[in-house]
C-alpha positions as CSV (number, residue, x, y, z in Angstrom):
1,X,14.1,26.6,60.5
2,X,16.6,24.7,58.0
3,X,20.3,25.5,58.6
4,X,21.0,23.2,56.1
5,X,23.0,23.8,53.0
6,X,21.2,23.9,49.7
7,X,23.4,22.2,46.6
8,X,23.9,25.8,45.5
9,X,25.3,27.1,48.7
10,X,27.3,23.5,49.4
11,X,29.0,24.4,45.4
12,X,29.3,27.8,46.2
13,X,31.4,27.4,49.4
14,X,33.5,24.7,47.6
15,X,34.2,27.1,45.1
16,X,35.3,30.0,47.9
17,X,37.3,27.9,49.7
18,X,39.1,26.4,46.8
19,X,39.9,29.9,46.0
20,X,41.1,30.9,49.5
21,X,43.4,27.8,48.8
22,X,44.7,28.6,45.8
23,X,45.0,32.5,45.2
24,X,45.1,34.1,49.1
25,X,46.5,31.5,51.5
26,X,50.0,31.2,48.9
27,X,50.3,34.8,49.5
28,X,48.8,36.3,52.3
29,X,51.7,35.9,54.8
30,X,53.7,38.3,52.8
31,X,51.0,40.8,51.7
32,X,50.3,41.5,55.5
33,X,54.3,41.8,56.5
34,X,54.5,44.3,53.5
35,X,51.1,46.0,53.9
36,X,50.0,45.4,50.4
37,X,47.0,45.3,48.9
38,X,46.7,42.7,45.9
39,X,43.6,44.5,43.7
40,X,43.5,41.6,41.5
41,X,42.2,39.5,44.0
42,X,39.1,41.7,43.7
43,X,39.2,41.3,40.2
44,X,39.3,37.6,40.6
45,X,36.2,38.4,42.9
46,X,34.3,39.7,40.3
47,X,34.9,37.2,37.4
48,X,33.1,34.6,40.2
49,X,30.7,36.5,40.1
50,X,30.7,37.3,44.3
51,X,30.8,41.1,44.3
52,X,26.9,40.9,44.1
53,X,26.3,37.4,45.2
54,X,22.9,38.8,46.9
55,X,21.6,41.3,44.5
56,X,18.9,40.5,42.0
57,X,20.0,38.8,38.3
58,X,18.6,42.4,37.0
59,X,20.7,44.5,38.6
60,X,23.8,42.5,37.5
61,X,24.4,39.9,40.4
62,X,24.0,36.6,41.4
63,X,20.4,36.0,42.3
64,X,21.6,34.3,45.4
65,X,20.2,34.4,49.1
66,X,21.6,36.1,51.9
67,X,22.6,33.1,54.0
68,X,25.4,32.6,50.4
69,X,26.5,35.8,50.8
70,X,26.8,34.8,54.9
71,X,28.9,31.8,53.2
72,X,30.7,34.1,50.9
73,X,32.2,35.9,53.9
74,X,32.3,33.5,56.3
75,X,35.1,31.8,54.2
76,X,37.1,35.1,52.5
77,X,37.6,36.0,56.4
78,X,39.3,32.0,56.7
79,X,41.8,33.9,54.2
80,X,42.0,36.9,55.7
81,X,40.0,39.8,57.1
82,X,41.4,42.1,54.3
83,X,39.2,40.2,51.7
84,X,36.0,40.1,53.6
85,X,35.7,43.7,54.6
86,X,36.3,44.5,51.0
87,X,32.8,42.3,50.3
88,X,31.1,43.7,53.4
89,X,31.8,47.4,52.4
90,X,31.1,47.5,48.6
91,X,28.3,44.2,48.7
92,X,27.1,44.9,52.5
93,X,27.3,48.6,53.1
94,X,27.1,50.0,49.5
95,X,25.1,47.7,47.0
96,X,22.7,46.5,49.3
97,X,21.6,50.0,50.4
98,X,21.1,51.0,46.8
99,X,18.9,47.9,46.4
100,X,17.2,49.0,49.4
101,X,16.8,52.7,48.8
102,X,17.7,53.8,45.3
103,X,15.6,54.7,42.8
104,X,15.3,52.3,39.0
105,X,17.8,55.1,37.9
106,X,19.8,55.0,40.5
107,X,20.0,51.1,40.5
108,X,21.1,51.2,36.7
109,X,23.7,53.8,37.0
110,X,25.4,52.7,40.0
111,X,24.6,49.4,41.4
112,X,24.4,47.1,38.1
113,X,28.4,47.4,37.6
114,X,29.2,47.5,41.5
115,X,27.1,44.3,41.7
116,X,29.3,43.0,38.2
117,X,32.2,43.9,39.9
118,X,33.0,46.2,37.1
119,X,33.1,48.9,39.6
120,X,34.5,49.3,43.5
121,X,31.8,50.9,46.3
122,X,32.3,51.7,49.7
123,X,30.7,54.1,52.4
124,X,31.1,57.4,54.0
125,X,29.7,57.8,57.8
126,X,32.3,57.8,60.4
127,X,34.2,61.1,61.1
128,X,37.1,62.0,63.2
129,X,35.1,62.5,66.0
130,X,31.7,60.9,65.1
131,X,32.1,57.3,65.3
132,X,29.2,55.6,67.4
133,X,27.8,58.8,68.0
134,X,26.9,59.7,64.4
135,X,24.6,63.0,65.6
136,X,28.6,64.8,66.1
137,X,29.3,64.2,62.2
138,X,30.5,67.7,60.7
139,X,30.4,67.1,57.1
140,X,27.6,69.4,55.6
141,X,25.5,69.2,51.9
142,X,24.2,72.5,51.3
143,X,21.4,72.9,48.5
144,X,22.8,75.6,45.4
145,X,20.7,74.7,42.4
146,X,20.0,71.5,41.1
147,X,23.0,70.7,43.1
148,X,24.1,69.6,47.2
149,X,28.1,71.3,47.8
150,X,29.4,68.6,50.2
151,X,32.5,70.0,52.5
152,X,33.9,67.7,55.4
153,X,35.9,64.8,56.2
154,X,35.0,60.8,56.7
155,X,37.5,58.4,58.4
156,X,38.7,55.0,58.2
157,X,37.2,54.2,55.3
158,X,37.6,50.6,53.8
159,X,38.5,51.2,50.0
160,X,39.2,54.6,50.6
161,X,41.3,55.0,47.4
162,X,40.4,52.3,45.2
163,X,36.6,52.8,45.6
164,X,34.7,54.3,42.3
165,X,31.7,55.0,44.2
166,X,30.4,56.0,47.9
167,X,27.3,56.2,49.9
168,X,28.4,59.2,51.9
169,X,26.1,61.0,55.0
170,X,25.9,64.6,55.6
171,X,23.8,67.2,57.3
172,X,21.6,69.2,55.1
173,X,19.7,70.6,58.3
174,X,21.6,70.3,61.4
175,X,19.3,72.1,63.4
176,X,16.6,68.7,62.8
177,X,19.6,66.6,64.4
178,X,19.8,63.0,63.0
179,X,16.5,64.1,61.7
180,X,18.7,66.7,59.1
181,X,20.7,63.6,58.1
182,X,20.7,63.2,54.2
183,X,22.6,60.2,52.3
184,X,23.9,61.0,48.8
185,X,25.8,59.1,46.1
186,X,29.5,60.5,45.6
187,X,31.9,59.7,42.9
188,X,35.6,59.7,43.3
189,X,35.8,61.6,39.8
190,X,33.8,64.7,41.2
191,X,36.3,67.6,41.4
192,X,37.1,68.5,45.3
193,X,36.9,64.7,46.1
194,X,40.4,63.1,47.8
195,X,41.1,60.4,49.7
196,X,44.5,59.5,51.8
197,X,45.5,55.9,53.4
198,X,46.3,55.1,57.1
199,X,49.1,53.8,57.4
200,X,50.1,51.8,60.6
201,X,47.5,49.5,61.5
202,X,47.5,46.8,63.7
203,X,45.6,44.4,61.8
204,X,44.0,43.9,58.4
205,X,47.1,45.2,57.1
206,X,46.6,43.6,53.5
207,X,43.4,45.9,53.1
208,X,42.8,49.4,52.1
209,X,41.7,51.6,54.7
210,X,41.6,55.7,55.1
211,X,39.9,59.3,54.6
212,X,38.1,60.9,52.4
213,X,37.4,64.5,52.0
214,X,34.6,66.6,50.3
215,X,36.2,70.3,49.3
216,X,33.0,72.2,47.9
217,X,32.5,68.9,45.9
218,X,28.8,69.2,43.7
219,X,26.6,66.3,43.8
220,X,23.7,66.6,41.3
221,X,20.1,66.4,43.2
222,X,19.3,62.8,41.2
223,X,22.7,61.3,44.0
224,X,20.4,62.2,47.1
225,X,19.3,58.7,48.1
226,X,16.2,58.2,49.5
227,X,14.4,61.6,50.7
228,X,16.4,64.6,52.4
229,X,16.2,63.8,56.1
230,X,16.2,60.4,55.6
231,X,19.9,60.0,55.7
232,X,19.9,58.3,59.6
233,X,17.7,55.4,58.9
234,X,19.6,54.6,55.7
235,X,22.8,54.8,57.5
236,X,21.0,52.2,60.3
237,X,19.5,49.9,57.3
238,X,23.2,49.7,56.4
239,X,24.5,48.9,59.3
240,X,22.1,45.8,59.6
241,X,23.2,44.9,56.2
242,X,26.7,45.4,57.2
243,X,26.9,44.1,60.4
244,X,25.4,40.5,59.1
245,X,28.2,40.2,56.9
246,X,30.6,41.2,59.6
247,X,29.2,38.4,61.6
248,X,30.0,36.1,58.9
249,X,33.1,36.4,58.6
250,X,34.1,36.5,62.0
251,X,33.0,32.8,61.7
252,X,36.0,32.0,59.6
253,X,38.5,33.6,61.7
254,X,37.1,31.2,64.2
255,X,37.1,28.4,61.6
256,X,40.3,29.3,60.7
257,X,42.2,28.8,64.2
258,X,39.9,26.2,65.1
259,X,41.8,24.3,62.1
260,X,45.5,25.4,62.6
261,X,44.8,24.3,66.6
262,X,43.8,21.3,65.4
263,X,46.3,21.0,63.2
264,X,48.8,22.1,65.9
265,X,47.6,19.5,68.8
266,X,48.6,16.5,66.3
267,X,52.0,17.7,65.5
268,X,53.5,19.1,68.9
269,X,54.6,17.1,71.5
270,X,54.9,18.4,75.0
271,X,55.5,16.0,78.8
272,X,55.5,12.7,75.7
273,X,52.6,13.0,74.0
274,X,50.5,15.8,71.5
275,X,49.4,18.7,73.5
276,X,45.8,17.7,72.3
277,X,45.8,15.4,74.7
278,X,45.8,17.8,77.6
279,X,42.6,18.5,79.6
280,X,43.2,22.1,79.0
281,X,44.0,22.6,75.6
282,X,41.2,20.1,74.8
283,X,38.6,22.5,77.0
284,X,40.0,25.6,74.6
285,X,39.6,23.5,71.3
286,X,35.7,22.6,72.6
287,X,35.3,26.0,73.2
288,X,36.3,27.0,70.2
289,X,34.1,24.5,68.3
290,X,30.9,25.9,70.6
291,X,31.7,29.0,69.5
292,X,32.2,28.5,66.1
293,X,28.2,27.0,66.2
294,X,26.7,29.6,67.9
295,X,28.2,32.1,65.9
296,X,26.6,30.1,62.7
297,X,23.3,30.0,64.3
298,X,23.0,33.7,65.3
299,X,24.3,34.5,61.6
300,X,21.6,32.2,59.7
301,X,19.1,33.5,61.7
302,X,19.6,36.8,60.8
303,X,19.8,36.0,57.7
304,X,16.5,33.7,57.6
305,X,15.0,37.3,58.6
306,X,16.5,39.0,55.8
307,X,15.4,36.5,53.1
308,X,11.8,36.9,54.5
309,X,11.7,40.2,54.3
310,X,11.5,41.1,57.5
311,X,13.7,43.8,59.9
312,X,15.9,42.4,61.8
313,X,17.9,44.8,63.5
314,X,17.9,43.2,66.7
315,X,18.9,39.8,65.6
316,X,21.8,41.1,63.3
317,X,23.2,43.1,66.2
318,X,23.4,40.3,68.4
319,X,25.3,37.7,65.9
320,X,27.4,40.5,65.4
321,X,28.6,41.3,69.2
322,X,28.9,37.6,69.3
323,X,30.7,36.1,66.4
324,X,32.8,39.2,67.0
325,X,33.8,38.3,70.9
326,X,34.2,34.8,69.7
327,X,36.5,35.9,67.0
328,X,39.1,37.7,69.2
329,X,38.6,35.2,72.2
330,X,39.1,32.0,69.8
331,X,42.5,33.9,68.2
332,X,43.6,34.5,71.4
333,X,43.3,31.0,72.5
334,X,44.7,29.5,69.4
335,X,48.3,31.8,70.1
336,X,47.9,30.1,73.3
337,X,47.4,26.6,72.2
338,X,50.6,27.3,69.7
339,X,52.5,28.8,72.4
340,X,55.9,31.1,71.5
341,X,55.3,30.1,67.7
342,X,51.8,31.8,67.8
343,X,53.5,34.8,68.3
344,X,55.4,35.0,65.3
345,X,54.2,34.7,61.9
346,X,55.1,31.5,60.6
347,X,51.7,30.2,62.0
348,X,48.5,32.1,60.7
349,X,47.0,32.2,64.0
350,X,49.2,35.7,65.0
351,X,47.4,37.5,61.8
352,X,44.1,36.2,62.6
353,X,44.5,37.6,66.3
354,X,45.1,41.3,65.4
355,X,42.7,41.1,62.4
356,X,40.1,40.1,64.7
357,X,40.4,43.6,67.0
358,X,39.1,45.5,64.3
359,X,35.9,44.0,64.0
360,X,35.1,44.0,67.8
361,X,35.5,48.2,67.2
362,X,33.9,48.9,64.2
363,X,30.2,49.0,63.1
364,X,29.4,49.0,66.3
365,X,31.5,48.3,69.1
366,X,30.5,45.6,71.2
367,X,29.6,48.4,73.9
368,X,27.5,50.1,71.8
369,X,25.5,46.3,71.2
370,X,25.4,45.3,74.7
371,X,23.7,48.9,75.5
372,X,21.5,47.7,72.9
373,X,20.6,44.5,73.6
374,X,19.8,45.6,77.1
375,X,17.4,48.0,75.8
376,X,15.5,45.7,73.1
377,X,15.3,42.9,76.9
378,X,14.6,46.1,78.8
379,X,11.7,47.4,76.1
380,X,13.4,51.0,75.5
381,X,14.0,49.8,72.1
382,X,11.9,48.7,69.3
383,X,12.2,48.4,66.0
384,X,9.3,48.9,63.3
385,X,9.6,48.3,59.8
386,X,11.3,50.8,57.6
387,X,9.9,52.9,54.6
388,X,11.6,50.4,52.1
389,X,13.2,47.0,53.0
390,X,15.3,45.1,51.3
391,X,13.7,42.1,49.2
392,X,12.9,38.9,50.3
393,X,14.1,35.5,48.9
394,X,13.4,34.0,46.4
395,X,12.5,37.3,44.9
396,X,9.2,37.2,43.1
């Protein structure tokens, strides 16, 4: 297996970075102290052509691999978390599933301008009191003519109000359990749609994140995705799409602090000579590099399995408890390696530590992937391949 960059992927990260450099890094100290969320940037996004770097020419992307759009995130997330989830939630979570799932109609309508970046995407699954255990979701899609009425609430919702489009779960037979799971295509201009921010975050602070509610809102019958009942695996297809890109850019918060340690060790001066050369600052900078390649490999195996065609479910999980843990442990050594200045924000290193709590929580916590990992060693769990799988690279 070749880890190596192509030419394409070695231009396309130069071009990311250079980016990073120029229009978030400037900036981003102040957009997290105020809590604001720069749109433009996604804008900017778009014009490079990276809010579909994975999703076929014909539908309006890049053509690209799904180790680039690994690279994409990998460095965003060296900017800032903010940046990243926006490309996990509307590339990862949204336009991938349509790839995966919707119908030629449902590709053209929706996914051509989310993949242009023409239009924002984001997705609908976690309730106030259904996060890992999705079966406790409450929101409901009840059939009345050629129409579902959604009614319910979702939570903590990345994009939440600058989203055009979500992939949203509800039951249509809760008696069938996740078996009455159905997964339908909402738009924020249907009447009885609303969303609200949270406010108060600990981290990610530059990004959008909230709820969105469903009051009797009426989704035509052609926005079911995939068949009624089918609405769990979708959600679990996502999550593998999701997750990868999670992974990824939990790499560059490790790359990121990895660099300002570095940076750090050469400038301060502690007992007559740079902390670097201290046995144990050294033992948390060649921690942070081990990490920062086993992170890599886990990712690019995963996605070696994606652009093969091939479920990997298993694999994605497992770079994602990983990179994640590796994340938030290397943050937390870096504040330690800068000492009373990492805890203030004139170093990065303070940001990169409470942006990296988030991802350890979300799609998945890293409970919920040690339980499964145990269970794929165990053989409790298998996976077999779904109904429809995403497309292998190159595409044919």
């Amino acid at each position: 297996m070749n880890f190596e960059y192509s030419d394409e992927q070695q231009m396309l990260q130069k071009m990311v970075r250079s980016f990073v450099d120029d229009e978030i890094m400037p900036h981003i100290r102040k957009w997290d102290e105020e809590g604001q969320v720069d749109t433009d940037i996604y804008k900017r996004l778009a014009e490079l052509n990276l809010m579909g770097v994975c999703i076929p020419e014909q539908y309006g992307g890049s053509g690209m691999d799904y180790n680039a759009l690994a690279i994409v995130c990998e460095e965003l997330e060296r900017g800032d978390t903010a940046f990243r989830t926006a490309v996990s939630v509307h590339t990862g979570l949204n336009s991938m599933t349509l790839l995966q799932w919707g119908t030629e109609a449902q590709k053209q309508k929706y996914l051509v301008p989310q993949a242009k970046g023409d239009k924002l995407a984001a997705y609908g699954l976690t309730e106030p009191n259904a996060g890992s255990d999705v079966k406790a979701m409450q929101t409901t899609a009840t059939k009345d003519g050629d129409d579902y009425v959604l009614n319910g609430e979702k939570t903590w919702i990345s994009l939440s109000d600058l989203a055009d489009h979500f992939i949203v779960f509800a039951y249509t037979d809760k008696s069938k359990e996740h078996k009455g799971i159905s997964a339908f295509i909402v738009e924020r201009s249907m009447p009885g749609f609303s969303s609200q921010p949270i406010k108060g975050k600990l981290g990610i602070r530059s990004g959008n994140t909230g709820s969105i509610f469903f009051d009797n809102v009426r989704v035509p019958k052609e926005n079911l995705l995939g068949e009624e009942g089918e609405g769990f695996k979708i959600a679990m297809s996502a999550l593998d799409n999701g997750r990868f890109t999670v992974a990824a850019g939990a790499c560059g918060i490790i790359s990121a602090c990895l660099e300002a340690s570095t940076n750090y060790c050469h400038e301060r001066e502690t007992f007559g000579r740079p902390i670097g050369g201290h046995q144990l600052v050294k033992q948390m900078l060649a921690n942070m590099e081990a990490k920062l390649v086993t992170a890599r490999l886990l990712v690019y195996r995963a996605g070696e399995l994606k652009n093969a065609g091939v479920r990997n479910t298993r694999e994605t999980s497992l770079a994602k408890w990983q990179a994640c843990n590796f994340a938030n442990e290397t943050a937390n050594d870096a504040v330690q390696i800068h000492g009373a200045y990492g805890y203030s924000n004139e170093y990065p290193v303070e940001r990169h530590l409470r942006n990296s709590k988030a991802p350890v929580i979300y799609e998945g916590t890293r409970e919920i992937h040690t339980l499964m990992q145990a269970d794929y060693v165990l053989g409790l769990r298998q996976d077999k391949p779904l109904r429809r799988m995403l497309p292998a690279w190159p595409s044919e």
